[in-house]
C-alpha positions in Angstrom: 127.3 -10.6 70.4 126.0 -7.3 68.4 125.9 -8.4 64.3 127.4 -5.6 62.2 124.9 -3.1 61.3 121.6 -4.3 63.6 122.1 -2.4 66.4 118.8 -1.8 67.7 117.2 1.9 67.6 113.5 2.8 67.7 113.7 4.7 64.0 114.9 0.8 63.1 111.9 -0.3 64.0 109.3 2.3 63.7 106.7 2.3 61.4 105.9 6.1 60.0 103.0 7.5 58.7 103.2 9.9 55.3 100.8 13.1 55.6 100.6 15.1 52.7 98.9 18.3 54.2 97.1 19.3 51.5 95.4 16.5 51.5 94.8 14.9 54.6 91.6 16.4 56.5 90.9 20.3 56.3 89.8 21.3 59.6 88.3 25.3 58.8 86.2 24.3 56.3 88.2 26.3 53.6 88.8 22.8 51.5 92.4 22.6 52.0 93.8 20.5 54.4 95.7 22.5 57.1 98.1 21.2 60.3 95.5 21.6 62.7 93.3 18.9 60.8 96.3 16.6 61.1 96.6 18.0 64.7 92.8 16.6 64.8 93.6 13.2 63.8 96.4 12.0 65.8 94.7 9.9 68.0 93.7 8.0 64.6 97.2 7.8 63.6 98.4 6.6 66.9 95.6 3.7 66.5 97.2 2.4 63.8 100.4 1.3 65.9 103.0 4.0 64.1 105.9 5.4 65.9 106.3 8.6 63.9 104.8 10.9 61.0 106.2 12.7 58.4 104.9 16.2 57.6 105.3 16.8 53.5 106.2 20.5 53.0 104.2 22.9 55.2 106.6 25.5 54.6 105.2 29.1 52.6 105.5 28.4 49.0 103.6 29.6 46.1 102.9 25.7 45.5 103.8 25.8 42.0 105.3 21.6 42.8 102.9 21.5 46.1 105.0 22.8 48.5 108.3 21.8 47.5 109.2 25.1 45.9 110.0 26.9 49.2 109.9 30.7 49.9 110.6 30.7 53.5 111.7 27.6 55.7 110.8 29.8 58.3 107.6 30.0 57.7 104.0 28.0 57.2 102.0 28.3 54.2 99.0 30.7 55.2 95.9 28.0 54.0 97.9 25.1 56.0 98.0 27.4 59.3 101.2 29.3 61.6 104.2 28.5 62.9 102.5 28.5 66.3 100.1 25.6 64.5 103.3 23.4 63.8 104.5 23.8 67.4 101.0 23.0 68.7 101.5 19.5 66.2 104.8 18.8 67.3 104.0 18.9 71.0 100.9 17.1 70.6 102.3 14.6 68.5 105.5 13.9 71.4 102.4 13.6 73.6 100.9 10.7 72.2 104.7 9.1 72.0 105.1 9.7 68.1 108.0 11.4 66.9 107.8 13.7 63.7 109.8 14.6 60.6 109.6 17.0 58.2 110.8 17.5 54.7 114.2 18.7 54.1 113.9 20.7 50.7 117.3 22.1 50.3 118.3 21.3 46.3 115.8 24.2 45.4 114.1 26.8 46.8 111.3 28.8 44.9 112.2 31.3 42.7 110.0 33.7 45.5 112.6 33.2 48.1 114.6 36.2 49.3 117.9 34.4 48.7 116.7 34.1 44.8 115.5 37.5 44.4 118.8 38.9 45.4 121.0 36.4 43.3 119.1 37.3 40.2 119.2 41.0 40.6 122.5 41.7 39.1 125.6 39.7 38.3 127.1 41.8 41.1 124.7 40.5 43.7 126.2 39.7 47.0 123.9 36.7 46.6 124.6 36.4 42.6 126.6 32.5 43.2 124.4 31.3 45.9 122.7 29.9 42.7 123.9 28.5 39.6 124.3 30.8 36.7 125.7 30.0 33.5 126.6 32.0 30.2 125.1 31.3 27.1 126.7 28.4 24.3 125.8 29.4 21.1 125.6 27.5 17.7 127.8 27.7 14.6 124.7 30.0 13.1 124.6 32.2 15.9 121.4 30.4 17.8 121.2 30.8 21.7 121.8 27.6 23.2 121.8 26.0 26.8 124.8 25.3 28.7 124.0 21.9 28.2 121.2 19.0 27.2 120.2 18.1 30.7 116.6 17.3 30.5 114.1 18.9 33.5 112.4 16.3 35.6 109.1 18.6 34.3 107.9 18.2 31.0 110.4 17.9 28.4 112.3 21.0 28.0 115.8 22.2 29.2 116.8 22.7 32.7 117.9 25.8 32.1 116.4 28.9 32.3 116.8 32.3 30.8 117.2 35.4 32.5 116.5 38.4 30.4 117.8 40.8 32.5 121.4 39.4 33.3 121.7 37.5 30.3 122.5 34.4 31.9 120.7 31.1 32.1 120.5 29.2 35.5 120.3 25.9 36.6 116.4 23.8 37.7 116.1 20.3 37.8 112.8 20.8 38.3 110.3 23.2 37.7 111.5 26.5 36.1 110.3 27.9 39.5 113.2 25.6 41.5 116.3 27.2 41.0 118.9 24.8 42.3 121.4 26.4 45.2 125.3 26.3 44.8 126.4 24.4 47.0 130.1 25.1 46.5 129.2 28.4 47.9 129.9 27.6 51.9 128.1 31.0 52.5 125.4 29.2 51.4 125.2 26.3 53.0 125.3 27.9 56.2 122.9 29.6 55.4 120.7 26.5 54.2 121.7 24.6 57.7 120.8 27.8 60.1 117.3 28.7 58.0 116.0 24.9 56.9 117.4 22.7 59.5 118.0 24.3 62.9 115.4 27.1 62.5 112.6 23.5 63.2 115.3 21.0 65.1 115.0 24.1 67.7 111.5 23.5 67.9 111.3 19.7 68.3 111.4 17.9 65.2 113.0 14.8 65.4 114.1 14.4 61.5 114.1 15.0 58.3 113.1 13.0 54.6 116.2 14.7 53.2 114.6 15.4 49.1 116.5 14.7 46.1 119.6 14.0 48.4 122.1 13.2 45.9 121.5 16.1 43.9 123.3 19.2 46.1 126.9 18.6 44.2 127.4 18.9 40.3 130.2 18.2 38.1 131.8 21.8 37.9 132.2 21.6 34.2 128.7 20.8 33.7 129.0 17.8 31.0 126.4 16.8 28.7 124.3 13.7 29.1 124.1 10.7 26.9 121.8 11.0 24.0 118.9 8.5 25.0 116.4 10.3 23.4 117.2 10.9 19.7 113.9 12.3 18.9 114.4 15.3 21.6 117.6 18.1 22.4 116.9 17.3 26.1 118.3 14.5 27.5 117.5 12.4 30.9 120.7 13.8 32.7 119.7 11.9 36.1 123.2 9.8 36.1 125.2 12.5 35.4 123.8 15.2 38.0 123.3 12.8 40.8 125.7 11.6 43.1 128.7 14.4 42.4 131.9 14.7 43.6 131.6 16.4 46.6 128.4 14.8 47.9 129.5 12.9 50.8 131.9 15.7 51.9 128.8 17.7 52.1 126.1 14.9 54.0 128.9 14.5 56.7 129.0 18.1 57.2 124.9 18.2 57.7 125.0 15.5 60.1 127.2 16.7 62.1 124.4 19.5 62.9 121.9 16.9 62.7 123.7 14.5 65.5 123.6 17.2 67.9 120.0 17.1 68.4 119.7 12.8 67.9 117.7 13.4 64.7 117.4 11.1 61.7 117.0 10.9 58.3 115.9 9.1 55.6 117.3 10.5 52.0 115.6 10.7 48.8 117.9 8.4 46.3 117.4 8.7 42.8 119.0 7.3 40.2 121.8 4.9 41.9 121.9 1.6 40.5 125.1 1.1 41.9 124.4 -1.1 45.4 128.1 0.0 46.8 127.2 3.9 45.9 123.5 3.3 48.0 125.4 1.4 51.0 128.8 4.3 51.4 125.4 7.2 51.9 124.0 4.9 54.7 126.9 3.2 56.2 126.7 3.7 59.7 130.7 4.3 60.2 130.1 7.1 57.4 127.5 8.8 59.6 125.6 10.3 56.4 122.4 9.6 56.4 120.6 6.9 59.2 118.8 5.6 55.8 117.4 6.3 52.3 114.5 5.5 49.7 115.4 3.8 46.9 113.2 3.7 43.8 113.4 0.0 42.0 110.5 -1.2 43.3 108.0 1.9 43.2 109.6 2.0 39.3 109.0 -0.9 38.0 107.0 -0.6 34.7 107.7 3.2 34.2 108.7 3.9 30.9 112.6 4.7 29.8 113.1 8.1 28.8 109.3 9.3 30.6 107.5 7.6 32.9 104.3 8.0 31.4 106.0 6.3 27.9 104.4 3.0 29.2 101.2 0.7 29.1 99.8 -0.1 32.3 101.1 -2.7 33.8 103.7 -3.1 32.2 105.8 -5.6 34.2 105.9 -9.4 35.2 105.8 -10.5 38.6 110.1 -11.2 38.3 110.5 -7.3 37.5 109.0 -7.0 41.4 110.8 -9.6 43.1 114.5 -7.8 41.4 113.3 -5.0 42.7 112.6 -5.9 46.3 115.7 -8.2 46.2 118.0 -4.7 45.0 116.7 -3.0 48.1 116.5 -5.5 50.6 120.7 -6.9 50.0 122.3 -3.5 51.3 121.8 -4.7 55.0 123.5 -7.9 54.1 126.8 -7.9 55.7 127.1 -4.4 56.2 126.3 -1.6 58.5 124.2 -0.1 56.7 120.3 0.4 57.1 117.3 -0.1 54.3 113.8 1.3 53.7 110.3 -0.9 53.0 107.8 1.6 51.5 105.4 0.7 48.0 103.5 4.5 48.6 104.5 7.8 48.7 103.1 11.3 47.6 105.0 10.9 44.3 103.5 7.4 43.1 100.2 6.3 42.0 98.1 4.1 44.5 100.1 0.5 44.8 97.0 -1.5 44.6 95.8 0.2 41.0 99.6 -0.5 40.4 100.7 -4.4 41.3 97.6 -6.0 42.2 93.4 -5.0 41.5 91.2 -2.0 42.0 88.1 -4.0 40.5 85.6 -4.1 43.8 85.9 -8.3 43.8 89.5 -7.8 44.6 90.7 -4.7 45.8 90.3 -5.2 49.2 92.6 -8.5 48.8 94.6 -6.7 47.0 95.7 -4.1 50.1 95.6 -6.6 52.0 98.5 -8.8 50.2 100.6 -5.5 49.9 100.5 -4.8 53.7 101.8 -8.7 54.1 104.5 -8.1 51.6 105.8 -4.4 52.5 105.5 -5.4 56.7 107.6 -8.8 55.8 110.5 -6.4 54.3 113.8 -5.8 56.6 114.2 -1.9 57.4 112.2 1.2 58.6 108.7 0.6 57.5 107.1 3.8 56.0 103.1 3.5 54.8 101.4 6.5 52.9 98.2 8.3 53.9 95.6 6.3 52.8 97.5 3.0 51.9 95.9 2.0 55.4 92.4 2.3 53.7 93.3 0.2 50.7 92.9 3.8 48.6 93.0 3.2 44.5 93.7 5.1 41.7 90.8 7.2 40.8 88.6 5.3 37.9 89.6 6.9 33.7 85.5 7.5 33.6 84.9 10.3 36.0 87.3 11.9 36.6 89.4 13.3 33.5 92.3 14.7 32.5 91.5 18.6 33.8 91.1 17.0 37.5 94.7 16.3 37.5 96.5 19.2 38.8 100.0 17.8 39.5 102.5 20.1 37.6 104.5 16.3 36.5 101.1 15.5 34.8 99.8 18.4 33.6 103.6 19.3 31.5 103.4 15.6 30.4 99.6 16.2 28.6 100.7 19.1 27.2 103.7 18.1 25.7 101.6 15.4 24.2 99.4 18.2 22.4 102.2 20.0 21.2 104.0 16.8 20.3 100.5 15.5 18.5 98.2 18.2 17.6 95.2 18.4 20.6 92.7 17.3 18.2 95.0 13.7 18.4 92.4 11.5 20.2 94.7 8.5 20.0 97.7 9.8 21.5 96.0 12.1 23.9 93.9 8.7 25.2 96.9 7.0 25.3 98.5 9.5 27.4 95.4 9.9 29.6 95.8 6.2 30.4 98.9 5.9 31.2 98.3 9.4 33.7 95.2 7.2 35.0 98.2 4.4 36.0 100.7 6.4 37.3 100.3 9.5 37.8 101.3 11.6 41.0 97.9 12.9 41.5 96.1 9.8 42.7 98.4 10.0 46.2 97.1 13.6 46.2 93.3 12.8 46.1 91.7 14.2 49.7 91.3 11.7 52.2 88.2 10.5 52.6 87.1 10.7 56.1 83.5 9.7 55.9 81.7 8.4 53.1 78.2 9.6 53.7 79.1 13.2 54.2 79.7 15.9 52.2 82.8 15.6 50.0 83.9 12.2 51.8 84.2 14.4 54.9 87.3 15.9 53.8 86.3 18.7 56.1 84.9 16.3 58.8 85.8 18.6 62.0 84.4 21.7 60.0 81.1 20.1 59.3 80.8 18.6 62.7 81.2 22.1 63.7 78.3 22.8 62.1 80.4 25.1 59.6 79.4 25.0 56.0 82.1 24.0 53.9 84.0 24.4 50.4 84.9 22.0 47.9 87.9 20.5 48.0 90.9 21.6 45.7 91.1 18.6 44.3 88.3 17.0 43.2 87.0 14.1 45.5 87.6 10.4 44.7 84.6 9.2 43.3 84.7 6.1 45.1 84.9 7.7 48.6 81.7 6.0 49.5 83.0 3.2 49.5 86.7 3.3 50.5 87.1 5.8 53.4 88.1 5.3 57.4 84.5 5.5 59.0 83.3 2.0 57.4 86.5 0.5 58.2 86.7 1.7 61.7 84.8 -0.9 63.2 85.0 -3.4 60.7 87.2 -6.4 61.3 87.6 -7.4 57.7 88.4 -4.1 56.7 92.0 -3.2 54.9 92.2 -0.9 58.3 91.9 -3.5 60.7 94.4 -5.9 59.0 97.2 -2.8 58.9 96.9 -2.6 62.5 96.9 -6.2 62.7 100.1 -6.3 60.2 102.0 -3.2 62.0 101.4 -5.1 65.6 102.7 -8.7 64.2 105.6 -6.8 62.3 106.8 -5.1 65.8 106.2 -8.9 68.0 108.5 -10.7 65.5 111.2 -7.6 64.9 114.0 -9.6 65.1 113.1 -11.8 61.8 110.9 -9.3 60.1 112.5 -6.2 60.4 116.6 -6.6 61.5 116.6 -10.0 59.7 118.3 -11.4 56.2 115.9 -11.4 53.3 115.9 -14.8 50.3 113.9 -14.2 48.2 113.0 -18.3 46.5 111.5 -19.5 42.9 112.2 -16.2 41.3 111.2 -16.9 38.3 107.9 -18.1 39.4 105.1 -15.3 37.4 102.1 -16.2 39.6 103.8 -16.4 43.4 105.7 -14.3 45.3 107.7 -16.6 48.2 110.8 -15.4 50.3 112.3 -16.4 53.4 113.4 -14.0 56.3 116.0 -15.6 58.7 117.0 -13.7 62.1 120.3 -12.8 62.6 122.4 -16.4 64.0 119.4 -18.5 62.5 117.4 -18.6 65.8 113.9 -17.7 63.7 112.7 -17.9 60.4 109.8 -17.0 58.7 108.1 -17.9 55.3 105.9 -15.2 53.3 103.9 -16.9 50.2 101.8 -14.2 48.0 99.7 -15.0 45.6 100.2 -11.6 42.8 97.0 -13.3 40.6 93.3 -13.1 40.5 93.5 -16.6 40.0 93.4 -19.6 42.6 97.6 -20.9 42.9 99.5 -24.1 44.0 102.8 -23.2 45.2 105.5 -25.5 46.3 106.8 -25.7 49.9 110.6 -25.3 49.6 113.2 -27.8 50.8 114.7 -27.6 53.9 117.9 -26.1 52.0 116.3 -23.7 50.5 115.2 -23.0 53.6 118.7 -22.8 55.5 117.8 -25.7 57.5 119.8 -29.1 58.2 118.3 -32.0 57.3 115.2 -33.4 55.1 112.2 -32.4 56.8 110.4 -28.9 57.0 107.4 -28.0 59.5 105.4 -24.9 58.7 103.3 -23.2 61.3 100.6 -20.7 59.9 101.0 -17.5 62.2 98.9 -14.7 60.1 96.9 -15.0 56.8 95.2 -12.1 54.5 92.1 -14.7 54.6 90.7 -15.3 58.0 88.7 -18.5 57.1 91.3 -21.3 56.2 92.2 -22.4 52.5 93.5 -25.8 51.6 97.1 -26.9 52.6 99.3 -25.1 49.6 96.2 -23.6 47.3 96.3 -19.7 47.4 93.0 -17.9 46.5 93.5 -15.0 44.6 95.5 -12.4 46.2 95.7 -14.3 49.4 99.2 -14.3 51.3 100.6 -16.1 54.6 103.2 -15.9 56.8 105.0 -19.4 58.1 106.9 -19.9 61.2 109.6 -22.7 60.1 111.3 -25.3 62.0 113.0 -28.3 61.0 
């Protein structure tokens, strides 16, 4: 009998691999990474065990927010390559049995596109409401004010922009170079479908990562946010713009195209703490979206109003398990589908983050974090580089000008016009929480080889003999010793235990991706334990983590914590991060296991 909700598909089951383009291997030599370098490496990916990538935005774009300020879906950025390039990857990666998705950018578009230079040419622009324009409000002294104190996800200023030449202001959530579409406008919509979606589904892509997917529908009367923030007039306005009215009306109208061609999507899902809200978007009777990412666990220890307004580290070992637990409950008892990821382009590098980048325990640390994410229930998505065990690059060496990301580069300056730039303490404190979390470390280029030039960022271009520029951002200045040609062949190597992980992950499916998630001894600081139990009970597996530096003793758990009948619990070791064998119930530090469990 089929259980409600874990029908069995491949994208269920699939493990997919993040490429961020810029960054991933530069085959012309011109130090930017371009689609035929991916092209160049899919035999690599394929190693790994992965059933699909996922192409961040290769569309043309003036790159202001890397890519995802789009001024032609229709087109490829020029320095990543051609349309003809992105054909060529498609049909080589379905040759190699890997699907591919791409990123659906369709909140924004760059104030470059065609669509935007028409809306803001006149109020009487045919175009003039496929964007969201908004009079002036103006104070009891005559000041010019926004139409309201929502807060950019850039820097700290208004997102609202002013438009000299109309005298209106319009609406981005994000940079000042994102206008947001109206999506009330059906014209426009249409439009987004024909241009963003079918223009590439035509071609062969087999889904999307649908960005900032509860964003397309605002309130209409555009309603100020909470004040959270006394100290600024912007306010965090994430609850308030997020998950409108008319959002699901608009998703089932998108799928409806996208179920024509069998494609799937995973949606971007900020800022929904509200489990029955998260479960009506991926419901499969809803026929929304196939699945989306939530945030709780790549957000613990970010700061309240600002992410950077933290200390490193700046959570307990409880804050993690919540997290996990948040995500992992939507399967239960529904039909609805959930997401295991601790890395994406948009987070810091998860062993810098929740375990340690010190030499003695870095590669421990990867290791532990592969056990944990590939132990999770849902579609399993791992970020370039996380395969490597890549870390955050190191306060000494590379400083703040290295960091190009537009998220950390409005945050430092903000800082200097908050504190004076001559403010060493605040600036240092800012730098070090940038060091933590900062988008830039996920945008570092890959290092393909550590003893050649740059970390062999351009590895086909200098094996062409070709000479080669420096990257455009700065290499990692530990490339020599955390890149893929010294794990390659090395059996101890964060690599070879992924590809370990990913095979063990798809041989026991049934418990350790469609099964029910318990997490035990919650409260425990030091060990991370949970229980995954196939659906009707038939298997059951045991994951112990030790999150310390520090040797542990954990407890076995009882056979009713267990969901077993009777007294008597027998555990069978079936993978460790440690290949040598450690006493019964003592965890070295960062060491992990998974237990078969019988009664």
């Amino acid at each position: 009998m089929t259980v409600i909700g874990r029908d069995k598909k491949w994208w269920k089951e699939a493990s997919i691999y993040q490429i961020y383009p810029a960054s991933f291997c530069d085959y012309n030599g011109d130090g930017i990474g371009d689609l035929p370098g991916i092209t160049s490496k899919l035999d690599y990916i394929a190693s790994l065990g992965v059933n699909a990538i996922w192409v961040c935005p290769m569309y043309d774009s003036p790159q202001i927010d890397m890519g995802y300020d789009i001024a032609n879906y229709e087109d490829v950025y020029r320095p990543y390559g051609t349309v003809e390039d992105m054909e060529t990857l498609i049909r080589e990666t379905h040759a190699r049995g890997m699907r591919i998705m791409l990123d659906l950018v369709i909140n924004h578009t760059s104030d470059q596109h065609a669509w935007f230079k028409e809306s803001r040419a006149g109020k009487d622009s045919p175009k003039r409401d496929w964007y969201i324009w908004k009079p002036a409000k103006y104070s009891a002294t005559g000041e010019r004010l926004p139409p309201n104190n929502w807060r950019s996800n850039f820097g700290g200023g208004s997102a609202w922009e002013w438009d000299e030449a109309t005298q209106e202001y319009y609406l981005h959530l994000f940079a000042i170079e994102q206008p947001d579409l109206n999506w009330e406008n059906p014209d426009t919509r249409r439009a987004i479908y024909a241009s963003a979606m079918e223009f590439w589904l035509d071609r062969g892509v087999d889904g999307f990562r649908v960005d900032t997917v509860n964003m397309y529908s605002k309130h209409q009367d555009y309603p100020d946010a909470p004040i959270t923030d006394p100290k600024s007039v912007t306010q965090p306005a994430g609850l308030v713009y997020c998950n409108g009215p008319r959002m699901h009306e608009f998703l089932s109208e998108m799928n409806e195209i996208l179920s024509r061609y069998g494609a799937i999507t995973v949606g971007e899902l900020p800022c929904t703490p509200d489990m029955a809200k998260v479960i009506k978007y991926v419901s499969a009777k809803e026929k929304q979206l196939d699945m989306v990412f939530q945030f709780d666990l790549v957000d613990v220890g970010f700061g309240k109003t600002q992410k950077f307004e933290t200390t490193p580290r700046n959570w307990t070992l409880p804050d993690i398990k919540a997290a996990v637990e948040l995500t992992q409950s939507i399967i239960r008892g529904t039909d609805a589908w959930t997401t295991s990821f601790i890395e994406n382009h948009d987070q810091a590098r998860s062993v810098s983050r929740f375990t340690d980048d010190s030499p003695e325990f870095r590669v421990a640390g990867a290791k532990l974090l592969a056990m944990m994410e590939s132990c999770l229930s849902g579609t399993q998505y791992i970020y370039q580089g996380q395969e490597i065990g890549c870390v955050n690059t190191p306060k000494v060496g590379y400083p703040p000008e290295n960091y190009l990301d537009i998220d950390s580069s409005q945050y430092y300056q903000m800082v200097k016009d908050r504190h004076g730039a001559d403010n060493k303490e605040e600036l240092d404190r800012a730098f070090t929480a940038m060091q933590h979390l900062a988008r830039d470390h996920a945008r570092v280029p890959i290092a393909w080889d550590g003893k050649a030039q740059y970390g062999g960022f351009s590895e086909p271009a200098i094996k062409a003999g070709k000479e080669v520029a420096e990257p455009w951002m700065k290499p990692h200045p530990f490339a020599g010793d955390i890149n893929v040609a010294s794990q390659l062949d090395d059996p101890n190597s964060v690599l070879a235990f992924w590809r370990k992980m990913l095979a063990f992950r798809k041989e026991h499916a049934d418990v350790l991706v469609y099964g029910d998630y318990k997490g035990l001894q919650d409260n425990n600081k030091e060990t991370y334990i949970f229980v995954k139990e196939a659906q009707g009970g038939s298997q059951r597996a045991l994951v112990v983590l030790n999150f310390t530096k520090e040797p542990q003793t954990w407890t076995v758990p009882s056979a009713a914590e267990l969901g077993l009948e009777g007294d008597s619990v027998k555990l069978v070791c079936a993978l460790s991060t440690h290949d040598d064998k450690a006493e019964d119930q003592k965890l070295r530090p960062f060491e992990g296991h998974v237990y078969t469990i019988s009664a």
